[in-house]
C-alpha positions as CSV (number, residue, x, y, z in Angstrom):
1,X,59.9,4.5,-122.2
2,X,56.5,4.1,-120.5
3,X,57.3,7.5,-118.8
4,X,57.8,8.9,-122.6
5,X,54.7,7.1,-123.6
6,X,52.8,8.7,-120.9
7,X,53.5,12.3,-121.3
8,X,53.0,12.6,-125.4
9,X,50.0,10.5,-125.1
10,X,51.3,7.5,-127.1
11,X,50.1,3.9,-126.5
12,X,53.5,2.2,-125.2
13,X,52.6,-1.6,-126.5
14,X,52.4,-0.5,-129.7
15,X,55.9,2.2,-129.4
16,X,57.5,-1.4,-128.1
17,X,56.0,-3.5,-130.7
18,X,57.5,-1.3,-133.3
19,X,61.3,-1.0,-132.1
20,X,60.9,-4.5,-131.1
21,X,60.1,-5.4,-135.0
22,X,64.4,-4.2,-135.3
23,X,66.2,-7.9,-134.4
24,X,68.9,-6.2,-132.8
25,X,66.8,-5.1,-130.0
26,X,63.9,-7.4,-130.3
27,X,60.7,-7.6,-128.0
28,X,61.2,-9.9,-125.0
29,X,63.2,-6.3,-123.3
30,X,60.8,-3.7,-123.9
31,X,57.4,-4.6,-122.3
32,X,56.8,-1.7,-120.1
33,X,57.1,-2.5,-116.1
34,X,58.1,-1.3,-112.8
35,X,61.8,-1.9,-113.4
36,X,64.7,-4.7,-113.3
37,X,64.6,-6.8,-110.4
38,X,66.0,-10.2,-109.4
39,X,69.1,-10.4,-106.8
40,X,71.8,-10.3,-109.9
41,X,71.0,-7.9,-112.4
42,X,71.7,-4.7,-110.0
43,X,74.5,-6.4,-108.6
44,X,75.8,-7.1,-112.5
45,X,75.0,-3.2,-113.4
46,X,77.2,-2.0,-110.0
47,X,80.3,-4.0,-111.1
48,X,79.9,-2.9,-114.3
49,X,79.8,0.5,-112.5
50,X,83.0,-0.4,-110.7
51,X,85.0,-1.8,-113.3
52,X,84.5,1.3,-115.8
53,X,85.7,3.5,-112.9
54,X,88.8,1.4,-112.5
55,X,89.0,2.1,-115.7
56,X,89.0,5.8,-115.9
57,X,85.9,5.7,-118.1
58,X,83.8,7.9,-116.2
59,X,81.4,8.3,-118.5
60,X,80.8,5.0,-119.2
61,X,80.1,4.2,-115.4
62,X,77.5,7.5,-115.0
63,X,75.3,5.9,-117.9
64,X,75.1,2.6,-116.0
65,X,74.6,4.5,-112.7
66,X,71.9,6.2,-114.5
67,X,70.3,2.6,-115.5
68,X,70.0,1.8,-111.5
69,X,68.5,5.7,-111.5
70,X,66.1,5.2,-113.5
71,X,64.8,1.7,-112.7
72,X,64.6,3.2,-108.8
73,X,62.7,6.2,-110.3
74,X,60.4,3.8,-111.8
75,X,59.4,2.2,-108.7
76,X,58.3,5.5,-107.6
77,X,56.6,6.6,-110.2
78,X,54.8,3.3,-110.4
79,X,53.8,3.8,-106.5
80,X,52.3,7.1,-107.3
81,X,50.2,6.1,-110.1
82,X,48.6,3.9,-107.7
83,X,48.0,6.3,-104.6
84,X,46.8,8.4,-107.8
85,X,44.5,6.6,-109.1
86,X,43.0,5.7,-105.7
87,X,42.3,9.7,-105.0
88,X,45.7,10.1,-103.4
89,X,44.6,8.1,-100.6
90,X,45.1,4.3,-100.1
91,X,43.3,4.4,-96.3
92,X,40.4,2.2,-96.1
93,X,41.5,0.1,-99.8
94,X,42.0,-3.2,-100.0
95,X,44.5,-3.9,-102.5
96,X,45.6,-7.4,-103.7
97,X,49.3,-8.2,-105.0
98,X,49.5,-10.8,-107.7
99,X,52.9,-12.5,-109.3
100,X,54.9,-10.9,-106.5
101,X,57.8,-12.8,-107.5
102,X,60.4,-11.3,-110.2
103,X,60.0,-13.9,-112.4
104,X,57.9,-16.2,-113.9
105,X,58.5,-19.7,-112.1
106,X,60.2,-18.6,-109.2
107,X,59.1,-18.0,-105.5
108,X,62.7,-15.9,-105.0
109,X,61.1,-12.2,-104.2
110,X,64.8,-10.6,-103.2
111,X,65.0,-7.7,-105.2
112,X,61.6,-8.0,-106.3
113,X,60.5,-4.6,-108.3
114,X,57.3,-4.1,-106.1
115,X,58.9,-4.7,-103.1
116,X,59.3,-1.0,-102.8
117,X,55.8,-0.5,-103.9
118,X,54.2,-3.1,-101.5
119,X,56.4,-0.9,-98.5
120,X,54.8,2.2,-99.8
121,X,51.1,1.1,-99.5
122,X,51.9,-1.0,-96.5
123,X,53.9,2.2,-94.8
């Protein structure tokens, strides 16, 4: 969504706050981020992945293959935006990493969203 946000110029709190508003969805899942990360989740989506193709529901498991897709392509994105905004060069910057972990109250950084990100800068 925050990709979608970014191209037609609309502010992405207030696009989250709205759908959010509908209590089927609700707004704990829709704060814009680098992705899903944690040690289970992924593992969750790919045996999700696994069972629909046991399955035969092809379909089904290419939607939830395109979930892990998009929350890599995230990542990426995210790392760019922050070569970007430092003139496409990170050389010479000093750049500090806060809340590293996945989640709030946790040291466990498997998995971690900006793990990618942090190998990017650190090359």
């Amino acid at each position: 969504m925050s990709a979608l946000c970014e191209a037609t110029g609309s502010d992405v709190a207030q696009v989250s706050h709205a759908i959010g508003m509908d209590t089927r969805i609700g707004p704990k899942f829709l704060n814009s981020s680098v992705g899903f990360g944690g040690s289970c989740f992924q593992k969750d989506i790919l045996n999700l992945v696994y069972i629909c193709e046991c399955h035969g529901l092809t379909e089904v498991a290419n939607y939830w293959k395109q979930v892990i897709k998009v929350n890599d392509y995230q990542k990426s994105r995210f790392l760019n935006r922050v070569v970007s905004s430092m003139f496409n060069t990170i050389s010479g910057k000093k750049i500090a990493i806060l809340g590293f972990a996945f989640k709030k109250d946790t040291g466990d950084t498997e998995r971690n969203p900006y793990n990618r990100c942090v190998q990017g800068i650190v090359g």
